[in-house]
C-alpha positions in Angstrom: 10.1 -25.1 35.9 13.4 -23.1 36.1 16.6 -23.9 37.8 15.8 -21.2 40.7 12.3 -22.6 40.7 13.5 -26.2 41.1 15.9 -24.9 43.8 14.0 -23.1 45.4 11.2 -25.8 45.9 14.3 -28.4 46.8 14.9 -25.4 49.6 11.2 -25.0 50.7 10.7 -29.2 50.8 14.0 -29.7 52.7 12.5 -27.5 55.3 9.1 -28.9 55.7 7.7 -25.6 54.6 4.1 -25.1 52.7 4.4 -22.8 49.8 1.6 -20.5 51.6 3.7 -20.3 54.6 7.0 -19.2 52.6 5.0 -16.9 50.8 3.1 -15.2 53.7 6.6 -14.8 55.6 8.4 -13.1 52.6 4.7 -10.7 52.3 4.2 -12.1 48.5 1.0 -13.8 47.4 1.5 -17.8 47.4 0.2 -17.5 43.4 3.4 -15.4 42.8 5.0 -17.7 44.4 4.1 -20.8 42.8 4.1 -18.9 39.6 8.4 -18.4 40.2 8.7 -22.3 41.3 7.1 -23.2 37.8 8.6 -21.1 35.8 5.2 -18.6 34.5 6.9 -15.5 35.9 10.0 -13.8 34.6 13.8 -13.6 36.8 13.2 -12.4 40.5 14.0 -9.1 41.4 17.3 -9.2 42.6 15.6 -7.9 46.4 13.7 -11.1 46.1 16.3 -13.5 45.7 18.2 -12.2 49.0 15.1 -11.8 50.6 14.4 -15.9 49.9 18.4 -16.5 50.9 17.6 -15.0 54.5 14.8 -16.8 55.0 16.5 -19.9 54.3 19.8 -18.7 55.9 21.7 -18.8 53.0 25.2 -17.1 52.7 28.5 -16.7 50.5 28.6 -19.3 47.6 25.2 -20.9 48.2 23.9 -17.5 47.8 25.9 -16.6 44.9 24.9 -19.8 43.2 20.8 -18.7 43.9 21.6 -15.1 42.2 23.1 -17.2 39.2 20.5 -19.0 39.0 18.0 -16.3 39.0 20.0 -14.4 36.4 19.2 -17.8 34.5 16.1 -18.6 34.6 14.1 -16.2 32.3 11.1 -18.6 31.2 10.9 -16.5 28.0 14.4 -15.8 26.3 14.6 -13.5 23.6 18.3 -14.2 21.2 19.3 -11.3 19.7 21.3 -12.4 16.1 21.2 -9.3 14.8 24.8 -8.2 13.5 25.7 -12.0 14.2 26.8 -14.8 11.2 23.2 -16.1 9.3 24.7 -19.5 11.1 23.7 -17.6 14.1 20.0 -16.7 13.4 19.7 -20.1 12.1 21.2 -22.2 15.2 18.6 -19.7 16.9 15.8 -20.8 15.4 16.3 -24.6 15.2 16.8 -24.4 18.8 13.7 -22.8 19.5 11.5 -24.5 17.4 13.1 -28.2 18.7 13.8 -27.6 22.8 10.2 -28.7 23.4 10.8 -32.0 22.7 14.2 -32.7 23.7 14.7 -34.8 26.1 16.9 -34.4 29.1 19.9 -36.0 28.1 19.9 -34.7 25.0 19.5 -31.2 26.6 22.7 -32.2 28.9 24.7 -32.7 25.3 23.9 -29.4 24.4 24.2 -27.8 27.9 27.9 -29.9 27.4 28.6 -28.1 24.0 27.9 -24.6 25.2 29.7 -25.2 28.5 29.3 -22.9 32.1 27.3 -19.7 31.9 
């Protein structure tokens, strides 16, 4: 799941909502849409993400905070070292071949380390 997914499902439960019904009232297919709360489809369009922030009557920060977290939650990142220190490519590398198995407060250390997006 992604951090817009998991929000957007704490959204959709806080309002008693079905996923179908969501779906059907912002005219996307429910699969889409459960596809986006679990994290198989790629960032939201950015028409999306306002279109799920009015039906949820969300504005200013709370809305902001929604685009963020769109903007960060690409299920499959691509790091781009090239032209970077070989420290780089190699932090790269670990982290993808170890992030499966991390556990979550070992991913809040890291999160710490790298600090606010």
């Amino acid at each position: 799941m992604t951090p817009f997914g998991q929000r957007m499902r704490e959204l959709r439960e806080q309002h008693g909502l079905a996923l179908k019904d969501m779906a059907a009232a912002l005219h996307i297919s429910s699969a889409y849409l459960s596809a986006l709360e679990h994290g198989r489809k790629g960032t939201p369009s950015p028409m999306l993400v306002r279109q799920i922030c009015g039906y949820f009557g969300i504005i200013w920060d709370e809305a902001e905070e929604m685009e963020r977290l769109a903007q960060m939650s690409d299920p499959r990142v691509v790091i781009d070292t090239s032209g970077l220190h070989p420290k780089a490519t190699l932090a790269a590398n670990r982290l993808a071949q170890r992030i499966g198995k991390m556990d979550e407060a070992t991913l809040d250390r890291l999160l710490g380390l790298i600090g606010p997006a």
